[in-house]
N, C-alpha and C positions, 0 to 999 in steps of 0.2 A: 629539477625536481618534477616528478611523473605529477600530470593534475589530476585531480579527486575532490569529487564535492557529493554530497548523501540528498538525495531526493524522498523527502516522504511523501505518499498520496494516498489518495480517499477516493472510494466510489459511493455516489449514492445512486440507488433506483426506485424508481415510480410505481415497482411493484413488488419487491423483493428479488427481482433478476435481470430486469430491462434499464439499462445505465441512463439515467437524466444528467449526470456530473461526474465530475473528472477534477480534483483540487489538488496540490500540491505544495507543497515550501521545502525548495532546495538549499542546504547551508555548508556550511566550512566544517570543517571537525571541532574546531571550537561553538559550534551551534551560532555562528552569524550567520544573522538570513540574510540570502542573496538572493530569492527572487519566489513570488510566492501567486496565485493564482488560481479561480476558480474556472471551470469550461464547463459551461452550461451544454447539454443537449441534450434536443426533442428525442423524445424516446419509442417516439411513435405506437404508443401504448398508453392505454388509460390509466390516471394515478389510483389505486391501490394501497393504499397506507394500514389498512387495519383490515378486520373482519366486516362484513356488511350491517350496517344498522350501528355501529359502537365505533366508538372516540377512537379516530387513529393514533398508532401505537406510535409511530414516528414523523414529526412534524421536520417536512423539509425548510432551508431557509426562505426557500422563493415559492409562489403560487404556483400551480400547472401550467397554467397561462402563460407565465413565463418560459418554464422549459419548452413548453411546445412552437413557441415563437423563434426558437435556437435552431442553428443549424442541426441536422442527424449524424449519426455516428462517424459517416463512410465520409462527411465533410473533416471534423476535427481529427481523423485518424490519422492524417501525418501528422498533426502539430504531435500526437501523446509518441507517435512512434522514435519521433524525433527526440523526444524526451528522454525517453527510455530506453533510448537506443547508445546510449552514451557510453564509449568501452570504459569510461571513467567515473562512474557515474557508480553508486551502491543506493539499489531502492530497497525503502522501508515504510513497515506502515501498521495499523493494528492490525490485525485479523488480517492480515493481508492476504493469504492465500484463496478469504473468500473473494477480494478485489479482484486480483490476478484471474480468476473463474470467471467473474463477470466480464471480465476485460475481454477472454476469449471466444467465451459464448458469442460476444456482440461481433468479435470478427467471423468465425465461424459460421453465423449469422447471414453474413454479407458475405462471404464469400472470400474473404479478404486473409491475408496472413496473421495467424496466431502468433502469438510473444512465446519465445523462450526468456522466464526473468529469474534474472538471482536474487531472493529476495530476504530481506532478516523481521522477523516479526515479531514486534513489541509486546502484543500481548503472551503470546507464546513466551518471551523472555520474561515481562514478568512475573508471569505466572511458576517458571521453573524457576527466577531466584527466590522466592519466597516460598517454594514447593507445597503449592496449592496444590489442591485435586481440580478443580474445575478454573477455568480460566474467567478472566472479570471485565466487564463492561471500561469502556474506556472512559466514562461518567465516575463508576465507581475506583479508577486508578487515578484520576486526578483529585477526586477528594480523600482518597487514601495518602497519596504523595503530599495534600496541601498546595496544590500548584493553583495560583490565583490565574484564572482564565478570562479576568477583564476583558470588555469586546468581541470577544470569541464566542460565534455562534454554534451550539449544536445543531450535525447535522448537514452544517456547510461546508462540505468537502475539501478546502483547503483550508477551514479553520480546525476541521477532525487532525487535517494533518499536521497541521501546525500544532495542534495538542499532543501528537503521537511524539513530536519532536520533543516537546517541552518534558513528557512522560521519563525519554531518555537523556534529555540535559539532567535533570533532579536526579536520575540515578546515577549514574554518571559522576556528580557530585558527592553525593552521600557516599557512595563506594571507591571512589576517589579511582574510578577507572575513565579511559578516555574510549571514546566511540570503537573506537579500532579494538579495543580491549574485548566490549561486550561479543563485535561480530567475530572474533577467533573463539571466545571461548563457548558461545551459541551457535556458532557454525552457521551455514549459508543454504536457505533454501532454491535450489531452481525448478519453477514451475515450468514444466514444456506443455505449451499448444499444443492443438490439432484435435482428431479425432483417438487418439491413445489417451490422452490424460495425464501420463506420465508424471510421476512426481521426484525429485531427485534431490535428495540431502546431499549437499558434497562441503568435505570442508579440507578442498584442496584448492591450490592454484587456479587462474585464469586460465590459461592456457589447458591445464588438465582438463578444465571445468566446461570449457569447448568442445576438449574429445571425447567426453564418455558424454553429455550429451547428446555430440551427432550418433552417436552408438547408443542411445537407449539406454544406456547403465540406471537401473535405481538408485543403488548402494554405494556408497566410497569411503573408504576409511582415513584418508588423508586428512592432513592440515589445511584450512584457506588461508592463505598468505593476505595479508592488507597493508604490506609497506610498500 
């Protein structure tokens, strides 16, 4: 049996663009956590949390102090590449696409190689199965769902994502669908790096999903396969 396991992750920034963290919780398709983690780093930029003069808008989990004590981007860049470099591996997360930007930017940054990622986003799903007009705070979907987030800190990047999990275990549930279910019938974003931007809905095969990639394709009309 081919292996597959579902990564969610979080970014946070010190200023609205510059990465101080990197969290995640990787599980099984039955939503067992297997391995869960936050990556602190120095962002090399002053923390920014609000407007000047008025109560920050987003309280991180740790002081600045601490991120700046953390190694910088171009240190922790194998550990997340390695991550997310997994042919087996399906990443997900809220708002993910703004993550994935951030991700890039900071290589771009450095100099360093941009991520090609396939990605499914939870808020994006649940916003189309409820067919909202505006998409909703990951705050307001867990008190929407009733999901009790004991321990779980906002804001802490692998606790965000560990809530992004727990968003789609409850639905999952109640719709009496399994992981694989949501990401065939939402289809699969992949975000390409670099200096193009490119953005590329596909919801075909791996292998397809490879080659209209390295070809630039935006659009695909296919199926993504997930068995």
């Amino acid at each position: 049996m081919q292996k597959k396991d579902y990564m969610f992750f979080d970014i946070e920034c010190c200023d609205g663009k510059h990465i101080c963290s990197f969290g995640y919780v990787i599980c099984d398709q039955n939503f067992n956590l297997l391995d869960k983690k936050d990556i602190l780093i120095n962002p090399e930029k002053p923390f920014v949390l609000g407007p000047p003069g008025c109560v920050a808008r987003v309280n991180l989990a740790h002081k600045a102090h601490e991120f700046k004590n953390q190694p910088k981007f171009t240190f922790v860049y194998p550990e997340i590449k390695n991550l997310i470099g997994k042919q087996w591996r399906m990443l997900l997360g809220h708002s993910i696409r703004n993550d994935v930007r951030f991700l890039n930017q900071a290589c771009m940054k450095e100099n360093i190689e941009p991520f090609n990622i396939r990605t499914f986003d939870t808020q994006q799903y649940y916003k189309d199965l409820k067919r909202d007009r505006n998409p909703m705070s990951l705050e307001r979907i867990i008190a929407e769902l009733g999901i009790h987030a004991d321990g779980l800190i906002p804001h802490k990047s692998c606790d965000d994502a560990h809530l992004a999990m727990l968003v789609m275990k409850e639905i999952c549930a109640r719709y009496k669908k399994t992981l694989d279910d949501c990401l065939i019938e939402q289809g699969v974003l992949v975000l390409k790096g670099g200096q193009n931007k490119k953005r590329l809905r596909l919801l075909c095969d791996d292998t397809q999903a490879e080659k209209h990639l390295a070809n630039g394709v935006e659009d695909v009309g296919c199926r993504h396969r997930t068995d």
